[in-house]
Backbone as JSON Lines, residues from 0, in Angstrom:
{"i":0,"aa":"X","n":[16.2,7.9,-23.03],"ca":[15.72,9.17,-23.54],"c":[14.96,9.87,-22.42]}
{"i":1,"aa":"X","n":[15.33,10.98,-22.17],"ca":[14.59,11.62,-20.95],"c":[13.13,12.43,-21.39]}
{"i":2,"aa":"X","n":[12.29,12.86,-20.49],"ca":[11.15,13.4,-20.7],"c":[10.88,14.41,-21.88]}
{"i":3,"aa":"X","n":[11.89,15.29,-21.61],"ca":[11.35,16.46,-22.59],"c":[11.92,15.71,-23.86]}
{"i":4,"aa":"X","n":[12.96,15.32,-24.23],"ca":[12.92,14.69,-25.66],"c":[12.14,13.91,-26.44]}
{"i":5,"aa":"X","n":[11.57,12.82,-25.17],"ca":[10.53,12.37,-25.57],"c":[9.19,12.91,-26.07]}
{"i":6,"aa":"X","n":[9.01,13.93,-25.74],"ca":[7.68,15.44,-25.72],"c":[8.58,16.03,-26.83]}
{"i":7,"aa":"X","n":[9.58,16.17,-27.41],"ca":[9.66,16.67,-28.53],"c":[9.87,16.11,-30.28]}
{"i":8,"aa":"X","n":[10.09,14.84,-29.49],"ca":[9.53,13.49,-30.33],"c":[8.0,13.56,-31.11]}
{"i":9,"aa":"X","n":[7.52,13.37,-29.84],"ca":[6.03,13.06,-29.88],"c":[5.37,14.67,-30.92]}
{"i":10,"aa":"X","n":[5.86,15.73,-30.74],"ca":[5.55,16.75,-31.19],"c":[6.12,16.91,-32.72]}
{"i":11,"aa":"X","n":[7.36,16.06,-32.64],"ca":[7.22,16.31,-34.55],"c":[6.81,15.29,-35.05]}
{"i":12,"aa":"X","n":[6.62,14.0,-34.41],"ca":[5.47,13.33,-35.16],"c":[3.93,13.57,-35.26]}
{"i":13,"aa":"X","n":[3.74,14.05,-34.19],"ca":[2.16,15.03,-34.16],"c":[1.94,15.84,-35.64]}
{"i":14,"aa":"X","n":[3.2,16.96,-35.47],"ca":[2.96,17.53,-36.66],"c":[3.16,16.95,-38.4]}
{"i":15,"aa":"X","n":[3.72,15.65,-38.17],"ca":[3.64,14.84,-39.69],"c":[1.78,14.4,-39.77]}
{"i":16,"aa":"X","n":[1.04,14.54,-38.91],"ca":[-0.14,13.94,-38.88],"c":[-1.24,15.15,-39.74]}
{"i":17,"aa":"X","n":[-2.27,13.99,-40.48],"ca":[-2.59,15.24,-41.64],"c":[-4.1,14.61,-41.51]}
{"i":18,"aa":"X","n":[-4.2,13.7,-40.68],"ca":[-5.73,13.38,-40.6],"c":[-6.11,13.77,-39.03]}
{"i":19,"aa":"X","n":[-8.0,14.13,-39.36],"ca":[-8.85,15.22,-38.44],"c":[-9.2,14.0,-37.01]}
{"i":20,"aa":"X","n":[-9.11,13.18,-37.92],"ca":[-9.91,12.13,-36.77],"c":[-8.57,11.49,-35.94]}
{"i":21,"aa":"X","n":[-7.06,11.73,-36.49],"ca":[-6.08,11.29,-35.37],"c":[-5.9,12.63,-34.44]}
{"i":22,"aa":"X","n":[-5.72,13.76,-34.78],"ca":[-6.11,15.05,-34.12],"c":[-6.82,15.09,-33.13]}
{"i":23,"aa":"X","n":[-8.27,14.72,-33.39],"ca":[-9.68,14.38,-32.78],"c":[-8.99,13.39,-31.28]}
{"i":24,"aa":"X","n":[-8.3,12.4,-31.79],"ca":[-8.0,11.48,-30.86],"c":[-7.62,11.54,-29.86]}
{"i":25,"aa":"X","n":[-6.3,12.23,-30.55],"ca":[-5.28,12.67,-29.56],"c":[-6.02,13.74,-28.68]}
{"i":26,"aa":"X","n":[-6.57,15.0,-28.91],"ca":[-7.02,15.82,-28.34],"c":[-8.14,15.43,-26.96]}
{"i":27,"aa":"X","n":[-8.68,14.45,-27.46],"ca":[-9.38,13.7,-26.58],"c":[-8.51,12.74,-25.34]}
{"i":28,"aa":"X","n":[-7.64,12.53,-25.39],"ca":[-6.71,11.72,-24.95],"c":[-6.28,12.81,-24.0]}
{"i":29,"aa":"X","n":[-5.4,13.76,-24.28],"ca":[-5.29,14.95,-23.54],"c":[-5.62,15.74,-22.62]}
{"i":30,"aa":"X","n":[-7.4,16.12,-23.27],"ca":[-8.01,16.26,-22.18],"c":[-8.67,15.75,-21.3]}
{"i":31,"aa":"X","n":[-8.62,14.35,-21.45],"ca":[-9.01,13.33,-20.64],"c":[-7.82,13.25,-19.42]}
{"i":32,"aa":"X","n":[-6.73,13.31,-20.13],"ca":[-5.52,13.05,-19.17],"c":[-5.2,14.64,-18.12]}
{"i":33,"aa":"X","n":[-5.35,15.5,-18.68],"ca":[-5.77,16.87,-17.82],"c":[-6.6,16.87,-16.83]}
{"i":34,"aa":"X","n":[-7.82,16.13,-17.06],"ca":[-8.86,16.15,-16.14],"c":[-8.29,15.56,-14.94]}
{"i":35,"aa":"X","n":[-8.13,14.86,-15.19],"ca":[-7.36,13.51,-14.11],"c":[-6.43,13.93,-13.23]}
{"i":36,"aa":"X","n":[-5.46,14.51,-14.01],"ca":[-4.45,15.44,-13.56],"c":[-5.3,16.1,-12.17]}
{"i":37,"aa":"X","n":[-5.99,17.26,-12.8],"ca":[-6.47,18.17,-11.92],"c":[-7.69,17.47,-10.86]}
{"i":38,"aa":"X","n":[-7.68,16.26,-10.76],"ca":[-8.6,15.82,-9.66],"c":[-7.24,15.59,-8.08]}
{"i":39,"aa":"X","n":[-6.5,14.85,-8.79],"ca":[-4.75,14.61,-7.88],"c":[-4.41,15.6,-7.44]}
{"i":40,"aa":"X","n":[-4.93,17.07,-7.07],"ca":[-4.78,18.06,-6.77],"c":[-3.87,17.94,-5.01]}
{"i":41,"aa":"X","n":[-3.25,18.23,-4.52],"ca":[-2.72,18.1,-2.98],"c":[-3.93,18.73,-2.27]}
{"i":42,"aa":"X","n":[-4.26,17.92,-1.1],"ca":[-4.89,18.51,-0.23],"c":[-4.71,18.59,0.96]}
{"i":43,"aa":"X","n":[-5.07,19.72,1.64],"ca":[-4.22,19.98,2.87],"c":[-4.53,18.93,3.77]}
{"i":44,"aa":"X","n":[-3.11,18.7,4.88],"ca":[-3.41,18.09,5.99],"c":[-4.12,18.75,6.91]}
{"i":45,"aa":"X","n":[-4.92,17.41,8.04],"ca":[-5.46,18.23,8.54],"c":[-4.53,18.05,9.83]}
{"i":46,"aa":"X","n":[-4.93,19.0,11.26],"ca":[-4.1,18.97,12.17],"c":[-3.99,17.47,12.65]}
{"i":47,"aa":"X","n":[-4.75,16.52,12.87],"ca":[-4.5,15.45,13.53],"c":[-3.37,14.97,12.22]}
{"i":48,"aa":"X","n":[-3.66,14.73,11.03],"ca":[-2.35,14.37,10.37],"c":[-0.94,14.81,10.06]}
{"i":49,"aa":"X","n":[-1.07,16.15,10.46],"ca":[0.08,16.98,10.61],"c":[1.21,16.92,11.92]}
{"i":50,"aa":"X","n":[0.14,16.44,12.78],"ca":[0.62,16.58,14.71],"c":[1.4,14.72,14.19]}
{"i":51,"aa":"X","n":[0.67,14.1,13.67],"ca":[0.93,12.61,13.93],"c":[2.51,12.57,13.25]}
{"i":52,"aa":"X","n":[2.6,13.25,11.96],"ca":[3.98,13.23,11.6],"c":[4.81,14.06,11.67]}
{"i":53,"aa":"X","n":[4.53,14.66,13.06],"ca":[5.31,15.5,13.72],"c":[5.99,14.88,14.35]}
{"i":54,"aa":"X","n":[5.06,14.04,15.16],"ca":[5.4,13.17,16.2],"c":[6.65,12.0,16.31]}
{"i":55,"aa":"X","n":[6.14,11.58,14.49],"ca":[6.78,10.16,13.63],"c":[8.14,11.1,13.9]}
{"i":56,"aa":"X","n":[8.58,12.2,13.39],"ca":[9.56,12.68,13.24],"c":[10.6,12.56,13.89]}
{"i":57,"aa":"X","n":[9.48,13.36,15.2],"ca":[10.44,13.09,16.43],"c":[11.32,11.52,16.8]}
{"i":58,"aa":"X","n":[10.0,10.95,16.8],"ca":[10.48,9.44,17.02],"c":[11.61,9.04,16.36]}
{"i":59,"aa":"X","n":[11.77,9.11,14.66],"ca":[12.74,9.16,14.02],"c":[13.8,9.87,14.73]}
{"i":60,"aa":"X","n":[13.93,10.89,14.78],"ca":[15.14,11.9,15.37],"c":[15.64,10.82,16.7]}
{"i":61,"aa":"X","n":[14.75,10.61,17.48],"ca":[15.25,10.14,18.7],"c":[16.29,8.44,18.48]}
{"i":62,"aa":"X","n":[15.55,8.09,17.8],"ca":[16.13,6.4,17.12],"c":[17.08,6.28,16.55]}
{"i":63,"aa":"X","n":[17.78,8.02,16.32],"ca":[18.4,7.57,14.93],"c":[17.91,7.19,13.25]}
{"i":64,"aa":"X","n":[16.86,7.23,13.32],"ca":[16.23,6.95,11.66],"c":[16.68,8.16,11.26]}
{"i":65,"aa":"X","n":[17.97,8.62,10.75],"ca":[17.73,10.41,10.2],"c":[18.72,9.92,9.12]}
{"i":66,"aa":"X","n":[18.78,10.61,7.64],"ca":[20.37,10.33,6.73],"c":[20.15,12.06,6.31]}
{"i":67,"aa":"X","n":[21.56,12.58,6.32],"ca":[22.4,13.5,6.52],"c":[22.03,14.39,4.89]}
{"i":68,"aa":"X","n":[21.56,15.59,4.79],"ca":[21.09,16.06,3.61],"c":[22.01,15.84,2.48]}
{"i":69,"aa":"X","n":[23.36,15.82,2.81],"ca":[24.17,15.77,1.57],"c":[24.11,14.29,0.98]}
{"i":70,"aa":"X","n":[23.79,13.33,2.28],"ca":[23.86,12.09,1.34],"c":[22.58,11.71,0.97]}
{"i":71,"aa":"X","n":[21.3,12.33,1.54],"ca":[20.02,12.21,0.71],"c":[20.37,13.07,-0.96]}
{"i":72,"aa":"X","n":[21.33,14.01,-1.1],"ca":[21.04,14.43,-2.5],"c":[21.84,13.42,-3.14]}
{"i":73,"aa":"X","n":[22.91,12.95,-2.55],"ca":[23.85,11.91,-3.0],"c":[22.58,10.87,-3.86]}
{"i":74,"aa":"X","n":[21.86,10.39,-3.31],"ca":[21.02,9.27,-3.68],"c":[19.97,10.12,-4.62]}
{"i":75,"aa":"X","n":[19.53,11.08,-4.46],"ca":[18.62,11.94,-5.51],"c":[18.97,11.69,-6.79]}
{"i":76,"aa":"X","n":[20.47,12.4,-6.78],"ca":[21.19,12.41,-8.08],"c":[20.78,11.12,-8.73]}
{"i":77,"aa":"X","n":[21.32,9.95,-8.16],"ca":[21.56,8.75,-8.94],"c":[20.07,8.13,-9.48]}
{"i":78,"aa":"X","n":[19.22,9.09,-8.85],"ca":[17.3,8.52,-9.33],"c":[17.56,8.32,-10.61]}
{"i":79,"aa":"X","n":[17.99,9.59,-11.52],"ca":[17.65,9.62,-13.39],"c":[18.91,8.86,-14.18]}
């Protein structure tokens, strides 16, 4: 079952719910899990970490460590 079905699951059993204190719960749960969320925020690199995997890159490029964009989506696909 993929994500959003699962979130639309969860949403019509939410709405069979008729008590304040499972409401209460959940709501708490939520914004607990929001908070959290918004601490994981991305933060910028700074130049010494930016230059360093610049560098890695290169190195890669030069070695041969590189796979070819069509067959990185090749392998994307097959993630889900």
């Amino acid at each position: 079952m993929d994500l959003q079905t699962r979130k639309l699951e969860i949403i019509r059993e939410f709405l069979k719910v008729q008590s304040e204190d499972v409401v209460s719960r959940i709501e708490k749960i939520l914004i607990k899990e929001n908070q959290t969320s918004e601490k994981e925020v991305l933060k910028p690199m700074t130049i010494e970490e930016f230059n360093s995997r610049i560098n890695k890159s290169l190195e890669d490029s030069k070695n041969g460590r590189l796979i070819e964009a069509t067959e990185f989506k090749s392998k994307i696909d097959t993630w889900s």
